[in-house]
N, C-alpha and C positions, 0 to 999 in steps of 0.2 A: 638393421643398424642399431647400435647401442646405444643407451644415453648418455655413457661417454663419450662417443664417436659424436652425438649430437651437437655437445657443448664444447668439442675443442676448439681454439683455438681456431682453426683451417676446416672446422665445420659446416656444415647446412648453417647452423643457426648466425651464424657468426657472417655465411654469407647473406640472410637476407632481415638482419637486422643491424640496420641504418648504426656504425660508434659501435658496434658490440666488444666487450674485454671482457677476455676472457677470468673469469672469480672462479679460485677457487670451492668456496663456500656453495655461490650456488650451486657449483657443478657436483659437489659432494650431498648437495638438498637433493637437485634431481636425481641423480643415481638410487639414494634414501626410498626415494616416491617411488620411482621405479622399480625396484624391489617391492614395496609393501604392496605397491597394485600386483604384482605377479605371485606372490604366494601368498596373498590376503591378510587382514587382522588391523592393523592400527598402528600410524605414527603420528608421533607428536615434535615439532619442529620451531625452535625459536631459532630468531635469526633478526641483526639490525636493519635499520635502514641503509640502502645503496647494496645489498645482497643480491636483488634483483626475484623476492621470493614468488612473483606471480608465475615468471618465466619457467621455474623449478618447478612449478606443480602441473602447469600449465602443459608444459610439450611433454611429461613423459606420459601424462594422464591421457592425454589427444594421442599420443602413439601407442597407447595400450587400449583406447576405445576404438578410434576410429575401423581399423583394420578386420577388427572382429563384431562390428556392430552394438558395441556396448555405448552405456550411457553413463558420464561422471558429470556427477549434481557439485556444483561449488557454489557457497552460500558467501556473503560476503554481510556487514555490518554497514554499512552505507550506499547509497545508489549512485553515489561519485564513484566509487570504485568498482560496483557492478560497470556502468560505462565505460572507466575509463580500461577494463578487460575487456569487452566485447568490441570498445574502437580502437586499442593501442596493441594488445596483447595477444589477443586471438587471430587476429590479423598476419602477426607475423609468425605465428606459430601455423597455422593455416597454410602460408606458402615456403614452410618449413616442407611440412607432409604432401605438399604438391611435388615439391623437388623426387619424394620418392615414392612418389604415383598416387597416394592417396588423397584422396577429395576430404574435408572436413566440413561437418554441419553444426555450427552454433547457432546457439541463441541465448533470448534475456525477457528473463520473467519479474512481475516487481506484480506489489498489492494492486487490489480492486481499485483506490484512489487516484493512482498512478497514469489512467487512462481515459482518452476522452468517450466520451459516448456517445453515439451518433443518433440513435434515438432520443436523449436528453436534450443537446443538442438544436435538433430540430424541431421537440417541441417547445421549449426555451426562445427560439427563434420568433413562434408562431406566437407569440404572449410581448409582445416590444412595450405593453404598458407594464409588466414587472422586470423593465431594463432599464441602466441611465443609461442618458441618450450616447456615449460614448461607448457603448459594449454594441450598440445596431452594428455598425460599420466592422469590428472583429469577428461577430457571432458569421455576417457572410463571408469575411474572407477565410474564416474556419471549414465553412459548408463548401465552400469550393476546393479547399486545400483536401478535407477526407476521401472527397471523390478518386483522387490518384493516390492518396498517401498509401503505404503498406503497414505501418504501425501505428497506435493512437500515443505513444508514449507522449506526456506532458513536457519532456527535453525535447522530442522531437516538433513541438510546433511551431509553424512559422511567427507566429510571436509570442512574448511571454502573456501569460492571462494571470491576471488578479484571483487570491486568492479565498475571495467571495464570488466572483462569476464561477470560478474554476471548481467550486463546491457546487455548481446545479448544474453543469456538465459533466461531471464525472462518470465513471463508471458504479454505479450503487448495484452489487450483486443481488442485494434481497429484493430489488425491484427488477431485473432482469429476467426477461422473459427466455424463456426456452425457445421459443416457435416463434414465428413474426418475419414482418416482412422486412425486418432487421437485422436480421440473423447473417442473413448474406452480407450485407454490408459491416461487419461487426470486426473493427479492430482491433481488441482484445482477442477473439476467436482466431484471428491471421496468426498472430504471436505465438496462441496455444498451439496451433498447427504446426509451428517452425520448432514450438519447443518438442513436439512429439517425437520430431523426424532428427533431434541435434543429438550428436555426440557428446557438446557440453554442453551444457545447458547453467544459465549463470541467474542466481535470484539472490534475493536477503536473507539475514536471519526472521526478519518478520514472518514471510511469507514461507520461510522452511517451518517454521513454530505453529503457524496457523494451520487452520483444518481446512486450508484450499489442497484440493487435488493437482498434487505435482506428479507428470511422467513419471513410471518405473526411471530407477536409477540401481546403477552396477557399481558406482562408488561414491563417496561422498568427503571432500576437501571441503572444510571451514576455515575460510580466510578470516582473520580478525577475530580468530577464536575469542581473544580475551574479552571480549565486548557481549557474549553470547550471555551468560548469566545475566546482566541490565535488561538482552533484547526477550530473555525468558519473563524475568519478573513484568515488565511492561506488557507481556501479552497475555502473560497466565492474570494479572492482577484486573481491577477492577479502576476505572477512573473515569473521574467527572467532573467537565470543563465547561466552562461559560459558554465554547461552544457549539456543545450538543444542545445544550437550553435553547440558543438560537435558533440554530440549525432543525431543529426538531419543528419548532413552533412556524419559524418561517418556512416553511414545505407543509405542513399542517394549513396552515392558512392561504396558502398558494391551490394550493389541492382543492380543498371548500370553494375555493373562487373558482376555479374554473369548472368543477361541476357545476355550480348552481350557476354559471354562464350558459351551460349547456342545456342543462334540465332544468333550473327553476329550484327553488328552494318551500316547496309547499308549507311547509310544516315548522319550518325555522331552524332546523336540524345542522345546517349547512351553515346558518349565520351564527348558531350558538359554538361551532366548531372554530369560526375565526377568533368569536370573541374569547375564548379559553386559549386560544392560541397566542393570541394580544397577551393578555392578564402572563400565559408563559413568561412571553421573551421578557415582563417588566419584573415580574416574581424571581426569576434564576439569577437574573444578577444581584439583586438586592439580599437573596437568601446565601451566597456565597461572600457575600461582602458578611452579612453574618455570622458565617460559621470562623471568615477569617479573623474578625475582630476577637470573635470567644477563644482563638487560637493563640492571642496575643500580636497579632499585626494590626496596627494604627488605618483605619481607612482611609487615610488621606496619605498612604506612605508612598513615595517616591521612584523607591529600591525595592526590587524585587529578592525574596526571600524563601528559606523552608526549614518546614521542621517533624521532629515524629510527633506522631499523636498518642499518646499511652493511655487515654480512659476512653470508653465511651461519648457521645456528643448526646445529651440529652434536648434533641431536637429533631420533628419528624418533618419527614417530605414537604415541598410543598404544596399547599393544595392543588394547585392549578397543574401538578402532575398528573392526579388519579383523575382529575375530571378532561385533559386533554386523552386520554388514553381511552375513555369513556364514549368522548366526544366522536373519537375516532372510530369506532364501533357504528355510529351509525353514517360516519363520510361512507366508511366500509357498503351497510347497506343501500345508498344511491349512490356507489360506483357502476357502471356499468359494466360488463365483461369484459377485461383484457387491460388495459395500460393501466386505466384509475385503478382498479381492481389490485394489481399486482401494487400499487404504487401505496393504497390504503394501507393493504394487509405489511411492507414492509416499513409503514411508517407506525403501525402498530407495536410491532416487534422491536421495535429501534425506543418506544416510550418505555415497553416494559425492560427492558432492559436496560434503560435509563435509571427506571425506578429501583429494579432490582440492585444494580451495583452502587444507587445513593443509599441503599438499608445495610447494607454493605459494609460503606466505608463509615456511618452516622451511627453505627451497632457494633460494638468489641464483642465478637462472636467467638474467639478463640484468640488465646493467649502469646499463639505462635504466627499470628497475623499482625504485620507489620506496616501501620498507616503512614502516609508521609503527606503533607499541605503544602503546597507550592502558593505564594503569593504574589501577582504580575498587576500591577496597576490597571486600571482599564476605566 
């Protein structure tokens, strides 16, 4: 069947989406796609709102994959509209290709922060004195909810979580173990699996830009193309926010505790790791209130603001960075094999990396580098 036989009027598609009218426009989109999938190379497609442009990519791509075992990557700019394809869109395109015997296999990929972790999770659980007492009561209904669930997605949980618990349950790749007795239970992994086996396979620009391993793909649609340049500069650039300084120091100092709960602190290695860790989270905000004032924003201002930077900041790190990253060096040496281990070494990697993109942005290293300061009250 053709993609115009698809989209007529007294078509498949018309018969099993719910209001369909028949547009010209789209029907002259999909046709477009449909061509450019079948003798390769590239098109570029504008088009308003009420066109219907998901549908137009969407069925002729799924009719040119499915049949022949191929795979078509669509990236989208926001995780509203990766959802609202994988529950509104694909769905009906799906029992479009049922009608003419083919099965269709979707799926929906988004970033490492995206998903809950089931190992963080339950050890988060097991720690109720680094909880308020109003997170006890969701951290179980969480642990009971992943036992049946099939995906960890953060949309998908039975309730909303806060977006300070939702930071020590997450998914953190660089602390993610390979092997474990995790790994079976790993909903992130479920997802990877579905994305292996899907036809389309639906993620962001973020996670298309990143160096995460996406399935082989046979074609590739960018929905919200215009948005890609922003999601480029934000992932290729360097940035540093109040709350990496936090975040950093408080899992620094969460870390230190519960080793030396476990083994003891001989030597004092473990208590000097909280206190650099303390001295952090007091230094990063006070040093950004800093750089914003030499930037010409009021500390006391109200309205949230931005601007470029064009010289240099004659101003270095601060200290309680090179000594938490130091500090960390020896959390590192009394971790013992396996979770603290993994969890030292990527909170290592998460300082220096810290450090490196605040020398960065504090340093006019080249002429063709373009700073910008955002300032948000806090």
């Amino acid at each position: 069947m053709t993609v115009d036989e698809l989209f007529a009027p007294d078509g498949p598609l018309a018969g099993e989406a719910p209001g369909y009218e028949f547009r010209p426009q789209q029907a002259r989109m999909a046709a477009a796609v449909g061509e450019t999938l079948a003798r390769g190379g590239g098109l570029v497609v504008e088009a308003g709102t009420g066109v219907g442009k998901s549908l137009a990519y969407l069925l002729p791509a799924a009719l040119w994959a499915a049949p022949a075992g191929r795979r078509v990557l669509v990236s989208t700019h926001t995780r509203a509209l990766q959802e609202q394809i994988l529950d509104r869109e694909l769905p009906v395109v799906a029992r479009v290709l049922r009608r003419l015997g083919q099965p269709l296999r979707c799926a929906l990929l988004m970033g490492a922060d995206n998903y809950l972790c089931v190992r963080r999770l339950e050890r988060l659980a097991q720690a109720p004195e680094l909880l308020p007492d109003s997170s006890a009561a969701l951290l179980e209904e969480l642990a009971r909810w992943v036992k049946t669930a099939d995906t960890g997605l953060r949309s998908r949980l039975p309730q909303l979580v806060a977006q300070g618990l939702w930071r020590s349950i997450c998914r953190d790749p660089e602390s993610c173990p390979e092997q474990g007795r995790f790994c079976a239970r790993c909903l992130y992994r479920r997802d990877r699996e579905r994305a292996e086996q899907a036809h389309v396979l639906v993620v962001n620009h973020a996670l298309l830009l990143s160096s995460a391993r996406l399935p082989h793909s046979d074609a590739l649609v960018i929905d919200e193309a215009h948005t890609l340049p922003e999601a480029a500069a934000a992932h290729f650039g360097a940035t540093v926010t109040l709350g990496r300084f936090l975040r950093l120091a408080e899992e620094t100092g969460a870390l230190a505790r519960r080793i030396a709960a476990a083994r003891g602190d001989d030597d004092g290695s473990l208590a000097q790791a909280e206190r650099c860790a303390a001295r952090c989270a007091e230094e990063g905000p006070a040093f950004l209130r800093e750089i914003a004032s030499r930037c010409g924003f009021a500390p006391d201002a109200k309205e949230p603001g931005g601007r470029l930077l064009d010289e240099a900041l004659d101003r270095s790190e601060p200290q309680s960075l090179p000594e938490l990253e130091s500090s960390l060096a020896e959390v590192l040496r009394l971790s013992a094999e396996g979770e603290d281990e993994q969890e030292s070494r990527a909170l290592q990697v998460r300082a220096a990396a810290l450090r490196r993109e605040l020398r960065e942005i504090l340093e006019l290293r080249t002429p063709e580098t373009a700073r910008w300061i955002e300032w948000f009250p806090f």
